[in-house]
C-alpha positions in Angstrom: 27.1 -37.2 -16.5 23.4 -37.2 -15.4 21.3 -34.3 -16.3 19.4 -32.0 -14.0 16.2 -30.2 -14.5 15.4 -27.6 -11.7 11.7 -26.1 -11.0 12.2 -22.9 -9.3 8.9 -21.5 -7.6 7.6 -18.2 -9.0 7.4 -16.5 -5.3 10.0 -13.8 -5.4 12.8 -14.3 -7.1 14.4 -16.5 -4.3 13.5 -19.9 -6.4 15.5 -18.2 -9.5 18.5 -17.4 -7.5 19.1 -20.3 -5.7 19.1 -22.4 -8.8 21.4 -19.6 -10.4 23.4 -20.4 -7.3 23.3 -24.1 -7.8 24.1 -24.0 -11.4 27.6 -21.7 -11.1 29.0 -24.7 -8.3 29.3 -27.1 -11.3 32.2 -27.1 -14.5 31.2 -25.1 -17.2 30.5 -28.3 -19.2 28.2 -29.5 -16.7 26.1 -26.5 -16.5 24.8 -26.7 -20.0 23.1 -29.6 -19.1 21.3 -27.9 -16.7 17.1 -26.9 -17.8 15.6 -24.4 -15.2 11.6 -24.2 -15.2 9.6 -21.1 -14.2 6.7 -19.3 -14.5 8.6 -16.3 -13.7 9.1 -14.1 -16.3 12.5 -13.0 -17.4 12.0 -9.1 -16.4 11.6 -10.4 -13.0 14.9 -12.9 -12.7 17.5 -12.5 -15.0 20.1 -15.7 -14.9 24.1 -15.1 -14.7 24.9 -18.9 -14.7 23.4 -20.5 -17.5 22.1 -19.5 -20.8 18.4 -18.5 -21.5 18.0 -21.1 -23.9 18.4 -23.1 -20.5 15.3 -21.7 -19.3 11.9 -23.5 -19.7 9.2 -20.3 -19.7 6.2 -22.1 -17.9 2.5 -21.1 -18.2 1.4 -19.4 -14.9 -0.7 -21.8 -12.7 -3.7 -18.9 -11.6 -7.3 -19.8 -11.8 -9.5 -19.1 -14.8 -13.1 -18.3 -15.4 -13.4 -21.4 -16.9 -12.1 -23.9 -14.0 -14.5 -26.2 -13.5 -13.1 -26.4 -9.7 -11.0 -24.1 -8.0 -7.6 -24.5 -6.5 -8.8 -24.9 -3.0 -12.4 -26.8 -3.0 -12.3 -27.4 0.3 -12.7 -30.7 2.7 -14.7 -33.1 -0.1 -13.6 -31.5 -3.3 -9.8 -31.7 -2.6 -7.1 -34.2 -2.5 -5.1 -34.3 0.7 -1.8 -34.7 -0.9 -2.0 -31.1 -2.9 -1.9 -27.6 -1.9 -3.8 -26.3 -4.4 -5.5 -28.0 -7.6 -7.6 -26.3 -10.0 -9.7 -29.2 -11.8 -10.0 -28.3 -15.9 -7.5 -25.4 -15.7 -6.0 -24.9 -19.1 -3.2 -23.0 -18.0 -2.4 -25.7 -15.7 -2.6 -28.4 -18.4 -0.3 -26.7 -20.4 2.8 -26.3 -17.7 2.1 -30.2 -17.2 2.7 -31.0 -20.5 5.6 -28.1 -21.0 7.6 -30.0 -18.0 7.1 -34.1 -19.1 7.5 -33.3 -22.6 11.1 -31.1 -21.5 12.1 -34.2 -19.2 11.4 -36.8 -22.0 13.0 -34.8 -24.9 15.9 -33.5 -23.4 16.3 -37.0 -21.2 16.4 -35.3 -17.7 18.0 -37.6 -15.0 17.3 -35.8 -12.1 14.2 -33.0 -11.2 15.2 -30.7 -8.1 12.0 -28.8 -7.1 11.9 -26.0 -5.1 9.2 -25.4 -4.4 6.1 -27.0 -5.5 4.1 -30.1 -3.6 2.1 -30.3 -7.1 5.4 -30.7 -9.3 6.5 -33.4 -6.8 3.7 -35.3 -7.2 3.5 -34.9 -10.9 7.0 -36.3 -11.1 6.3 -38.9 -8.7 3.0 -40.3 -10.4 5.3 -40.3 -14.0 8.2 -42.3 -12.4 10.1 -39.4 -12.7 12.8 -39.5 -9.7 13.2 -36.2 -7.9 14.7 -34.1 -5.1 12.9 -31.5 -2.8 14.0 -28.3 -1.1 13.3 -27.9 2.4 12.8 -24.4 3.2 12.8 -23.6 7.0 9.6 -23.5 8.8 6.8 -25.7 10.4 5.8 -28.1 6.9 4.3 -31.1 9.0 0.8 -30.8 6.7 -0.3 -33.9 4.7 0.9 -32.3 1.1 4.4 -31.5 1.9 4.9 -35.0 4.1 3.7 -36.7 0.9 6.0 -34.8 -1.3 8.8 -35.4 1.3 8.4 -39.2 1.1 8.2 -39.2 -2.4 11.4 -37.8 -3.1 14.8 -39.7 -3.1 16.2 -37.0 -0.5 15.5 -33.4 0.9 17.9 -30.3 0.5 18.1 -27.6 2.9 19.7 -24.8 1.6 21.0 -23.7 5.2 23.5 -25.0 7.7 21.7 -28.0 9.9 22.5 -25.7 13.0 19.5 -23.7 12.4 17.1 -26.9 11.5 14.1 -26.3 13.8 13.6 -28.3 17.3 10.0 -29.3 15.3 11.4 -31.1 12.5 10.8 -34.8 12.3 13.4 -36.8 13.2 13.2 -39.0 9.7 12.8 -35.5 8.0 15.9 -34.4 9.4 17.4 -38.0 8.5 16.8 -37.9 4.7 18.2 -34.1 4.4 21.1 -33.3 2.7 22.7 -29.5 4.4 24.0 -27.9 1.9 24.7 -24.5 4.3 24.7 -21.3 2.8 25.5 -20.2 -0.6 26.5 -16.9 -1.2 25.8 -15.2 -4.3 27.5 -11.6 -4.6 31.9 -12.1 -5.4 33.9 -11.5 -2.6 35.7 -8.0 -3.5 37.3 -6.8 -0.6 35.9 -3.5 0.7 37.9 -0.8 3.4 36.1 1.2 5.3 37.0 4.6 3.4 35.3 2.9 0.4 32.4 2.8 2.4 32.4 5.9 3.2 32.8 6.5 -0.3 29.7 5.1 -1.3 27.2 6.3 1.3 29.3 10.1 0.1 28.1 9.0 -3.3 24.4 7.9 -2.3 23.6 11.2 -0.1 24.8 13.2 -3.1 22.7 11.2 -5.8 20.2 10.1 -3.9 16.8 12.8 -3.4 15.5 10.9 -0.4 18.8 11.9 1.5 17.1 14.0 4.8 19.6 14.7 7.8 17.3 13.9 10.9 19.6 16.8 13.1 20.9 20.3 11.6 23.7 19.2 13.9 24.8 16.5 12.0 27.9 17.5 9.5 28.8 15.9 6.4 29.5 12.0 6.0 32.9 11.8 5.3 33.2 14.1 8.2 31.7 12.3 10.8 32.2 9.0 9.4 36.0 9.1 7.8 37.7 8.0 11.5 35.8 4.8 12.4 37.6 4.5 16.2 36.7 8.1 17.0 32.8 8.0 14.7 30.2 8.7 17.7 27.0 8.4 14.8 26.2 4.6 14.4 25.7 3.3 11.4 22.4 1.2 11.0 21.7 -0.8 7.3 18.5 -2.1 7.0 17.9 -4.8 3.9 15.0 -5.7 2.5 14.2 -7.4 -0.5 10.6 -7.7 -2.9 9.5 -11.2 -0.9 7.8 -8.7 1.3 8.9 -5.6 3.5 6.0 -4.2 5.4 7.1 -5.8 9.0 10.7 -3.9 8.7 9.0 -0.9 7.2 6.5 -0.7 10.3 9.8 -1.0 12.6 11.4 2.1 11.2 9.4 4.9 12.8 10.9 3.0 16.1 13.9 2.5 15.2 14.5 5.9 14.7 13.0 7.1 17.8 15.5 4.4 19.4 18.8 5.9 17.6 17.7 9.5 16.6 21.2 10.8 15.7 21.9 7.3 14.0 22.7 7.2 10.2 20.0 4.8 8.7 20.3 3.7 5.7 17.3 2.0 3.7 18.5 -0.7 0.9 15.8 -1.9 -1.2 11.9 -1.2 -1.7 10.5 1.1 1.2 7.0 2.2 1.2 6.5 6.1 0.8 5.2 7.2 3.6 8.3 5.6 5.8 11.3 7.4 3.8 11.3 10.3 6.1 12.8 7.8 8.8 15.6 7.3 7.1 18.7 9.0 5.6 19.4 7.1 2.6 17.2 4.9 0.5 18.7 3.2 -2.4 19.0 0.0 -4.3 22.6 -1.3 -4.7 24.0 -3.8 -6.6 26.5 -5.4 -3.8 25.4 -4.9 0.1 28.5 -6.4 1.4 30.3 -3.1 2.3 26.8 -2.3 4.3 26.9 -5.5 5.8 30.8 -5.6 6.7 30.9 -2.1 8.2 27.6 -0.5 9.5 27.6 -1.0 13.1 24.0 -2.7 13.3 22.3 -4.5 10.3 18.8 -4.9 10.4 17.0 -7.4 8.0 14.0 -9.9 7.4 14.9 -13.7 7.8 14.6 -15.0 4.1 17.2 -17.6 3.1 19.1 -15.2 0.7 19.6 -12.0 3.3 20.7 -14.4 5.8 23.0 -16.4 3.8 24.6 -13.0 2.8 25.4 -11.7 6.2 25.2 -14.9 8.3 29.7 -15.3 8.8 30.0 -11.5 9.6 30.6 -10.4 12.8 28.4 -7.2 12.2 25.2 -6.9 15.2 22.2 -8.5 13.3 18.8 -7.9 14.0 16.2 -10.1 12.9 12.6 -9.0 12.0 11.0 -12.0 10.2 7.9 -11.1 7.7 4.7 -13.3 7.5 5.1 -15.8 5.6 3.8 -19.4 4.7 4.5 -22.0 7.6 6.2 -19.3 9.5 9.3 -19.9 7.3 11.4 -16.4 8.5 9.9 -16.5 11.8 11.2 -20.1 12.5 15.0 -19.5 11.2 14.7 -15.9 13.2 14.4 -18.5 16.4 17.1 -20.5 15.4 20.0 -18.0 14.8 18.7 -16.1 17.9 18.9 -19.4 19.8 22.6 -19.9 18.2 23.6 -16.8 19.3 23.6 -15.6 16.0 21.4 -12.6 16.4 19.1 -10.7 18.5 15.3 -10.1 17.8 13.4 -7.1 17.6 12.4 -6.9 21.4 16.0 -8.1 22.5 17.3 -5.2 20.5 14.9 -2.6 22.0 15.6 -3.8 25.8 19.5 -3.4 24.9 19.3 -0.1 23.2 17.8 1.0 26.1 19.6 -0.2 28.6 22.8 0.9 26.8 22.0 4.1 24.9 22.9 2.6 21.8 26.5 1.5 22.0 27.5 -0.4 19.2 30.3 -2.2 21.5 27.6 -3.1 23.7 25.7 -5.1 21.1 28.4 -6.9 19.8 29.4 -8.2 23.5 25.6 -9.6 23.5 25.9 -11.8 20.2 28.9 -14.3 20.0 30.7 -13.3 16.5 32.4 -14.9 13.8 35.4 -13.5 11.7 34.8 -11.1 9.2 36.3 -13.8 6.9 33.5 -14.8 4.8 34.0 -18.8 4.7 30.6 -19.6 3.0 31.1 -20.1 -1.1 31.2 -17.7 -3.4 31.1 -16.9 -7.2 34.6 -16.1 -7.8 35.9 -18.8 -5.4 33.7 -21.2 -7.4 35.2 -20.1 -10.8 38.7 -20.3 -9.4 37.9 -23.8 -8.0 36.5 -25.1 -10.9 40.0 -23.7 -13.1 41.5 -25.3 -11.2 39.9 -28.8 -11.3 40.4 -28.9 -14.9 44.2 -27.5 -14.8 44.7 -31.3 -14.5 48.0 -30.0 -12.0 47.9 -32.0 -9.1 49.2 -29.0 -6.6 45.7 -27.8 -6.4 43.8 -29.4 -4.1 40.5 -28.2 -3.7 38.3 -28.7 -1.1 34.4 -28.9 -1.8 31.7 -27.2 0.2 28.2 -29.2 1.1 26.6 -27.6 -2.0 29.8 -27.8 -4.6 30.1 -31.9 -3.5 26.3 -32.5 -3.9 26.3 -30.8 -7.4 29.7 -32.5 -8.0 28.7 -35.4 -7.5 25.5 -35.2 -10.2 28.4 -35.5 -12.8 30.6 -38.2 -11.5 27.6 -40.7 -12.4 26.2 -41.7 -15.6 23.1 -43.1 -14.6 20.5 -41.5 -11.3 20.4 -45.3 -9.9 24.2 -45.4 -9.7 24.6 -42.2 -7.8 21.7 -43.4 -5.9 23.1 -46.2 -4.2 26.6 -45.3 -4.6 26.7 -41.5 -3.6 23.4 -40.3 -2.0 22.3 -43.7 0.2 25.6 -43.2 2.2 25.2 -40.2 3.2 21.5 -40.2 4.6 20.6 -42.3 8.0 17.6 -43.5 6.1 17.7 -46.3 3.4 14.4 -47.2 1.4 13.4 -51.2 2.3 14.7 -52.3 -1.0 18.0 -51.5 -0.2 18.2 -52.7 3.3 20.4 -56.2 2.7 20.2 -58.9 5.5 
């Protein structure tokens, strides 16, 4: 069984949760090999899969007074394989030590960094062998290509479908698709329990404004869901960044003014008089399942969440580095997967609204949630060690990948044996006559 160290970027808490993600796929003894290293601190991400003890606390990476250089130097002062590289940064020093010394003394295999060209490259330069995640956008600059070659593969945390028309070709080539991984347990939610909860929210919740004195109770004009004329709009946002949605919402409620929006997430003050409801949930698949639009920002953990519903999705990517959420908003509108913010406005004009007419527009999937989940994942991995050949269990992208990591008791054997046969690149070595 190889072991796996994981650097999770301190962006967000996106990093955190897909390892979290990563680390439930594999048998329980399996996991506890698993060492996750971030600077972020434990208020911020708390892990459900693994043990804290797991969890390698990193110094932060920010610049100091006392740098003799700062991260950026520009043109003559800065190497063209790294982002950013503070030169006598104590901090820095520190986290570089904290992550060889973990490798060596708990004899790490395997590093899986997501995301950080400068870990790569420390890895790389200590002969340490690694994989990198590839998250969507336009990463063609000198830093990222070098930490790209350097690794023995790329993962993409998404379905190849909605890989950008821009990738390289040998980019594409040494990527593993692992598709979508999706992180709340499937309970099953009815409509009335919907209705339930938004009953629940408008009671509890102070930001609860009706936008017409016409506009009767929820369970009222909500409990039949054939004969409900107010549309129900979810928009979900997470702490990434928010502002582009939040500038949408004084629009979108001039667009569906006797609408029931509902706000899930951080919203900025001065916006909350646009909505009906804002909250913070633990579980946004009922929202998802059953609101007649959902409106959301393109990062890889909201669109993994609601990507194999068949509920109207509108996409409104945020700024962000390499145009990450505005390049995987392009791709599942060009798969039919969703419509962007201009494509919604031209409908909702054209149609007054309709949610029937907005789900014609986009081609839908079942409301059968294929993509893995926690409790699937538990059950799978009971099952496995039941030892009773009737269960026959078949492995997603992401559960064979981490699977595989404990079939193999060396990294060179599940080199050559597992990961070289499924990439359409091979390293020269390799290559026999």
């Amino acid at each position: 069984m190889m072991r796996i160290g994981y650097y999770a970027h301190h962006h967000g808490s996106g990093h955190c949760r897909q390892a979290d993600k990563l680390a439930a796929l594999l048998p329980n003894n399996a996991r506890a090999q698993l060492t996750v290293f971030t600077s972020l601190d434990i208020a911020s991400y708390r892990f459900t899969a693994i043990d804290e003890q797991q969890i390698i606390r990193l110094n932060t990476e920010d610049e100091l007074p006392d740098d003799i250089l700062v991260g950026r130097a520009g043109e003559y002062w800065q190497p063209a394989s790294l982002h950013y590289s503070p030169v006598g940064n104590s901090d820095i020093q520190k986290r570089s030590h904290q992550i060889l010394d973990t490798i060596f003394q708990r004899k790490i295999d395997l590093m899986i960094i997501d995301v950080s060209v400068e870990v790569a490259m420390l890895c790389r330069a200590a002969s340490i062998p690694y994989l990198y995640v590839r998250l969507p956008g336009i990463r063609d600059d000198a830093p990222h290509i070098g930490a790209f070659a350097g690794a023995l593969a790329l993962l993409a945390p998404y379905p190849k479908a909605l890989e950008s028309t821009q990738t390289s070709e040998w980019v594409c080539n040494k990527t593993l698709y692992l598709d979508f991984i999706y992180s709340q347990k499937t309970e099953s939610y009815t409509y009335e329990s919907f209705i339930d909860i938004l009953a629940k929210l408008s009671v509890n919740n102070e930001t609860f404004v009706p936008k017409t004195t016409s506009l009767p109770s929820i369970e009222t004009q909500l409990t039949d869901k054939s004969g409900a004329t107010t549309p129900i709009i979810t928009v979900i946002k997470g702490y990434g960044g928010h502002k582009a949605i939040d500038e949408k919402l004084p629009e979108l409620r001039s667009l569906l003014p006797n609408a029931l929006i509902i706000s899930l997430g951080p919203i900025d003050d001065d916006k909350r008089c646009y909505v009906d409801i804002s909250a913070e949930v633990d579980d946004v698949t009922p929202f998802i399942c059953h609101s007649d639009y959902l409106m959301m920002a393109c990062g890889l953990n909201a669109v993994a969440q609601a990507y194999h519903y068949d509920t109207p999705l509108i996409v409104v990517p945020d700024d962000r580095p390499h145009n990450e959420q505005a390049v995987m908003a392009e791709a599942l509108v060009t798969q039919n997967k969703a419509l962007n913010w201009q494509q919604f406005k031209t409908l909702m004009s054209v149609d007054d609204g309709q949610p029937e007419s907005l789900a014609q527009t986009i081609h839908y999937r079942s409301k059968q949630h294929p993509t893995i989940s926690v409790d699937s994942i538990e059950k799978n991995n009971i099952e496995e060690n039941s030892g009773e050949e009737t269960n026959v269990v078949t492995l997603t992208d992401a559960q064979a990948f981490m699977h595989s990591t404990t079939a193999y008791s060396t990294t060179k054997l599940w080199f050559e044996n597992w990961l070289l046969p499924r990439l359409n690149l091979a390293p020269e070595s390799t290559i026999k006559d």
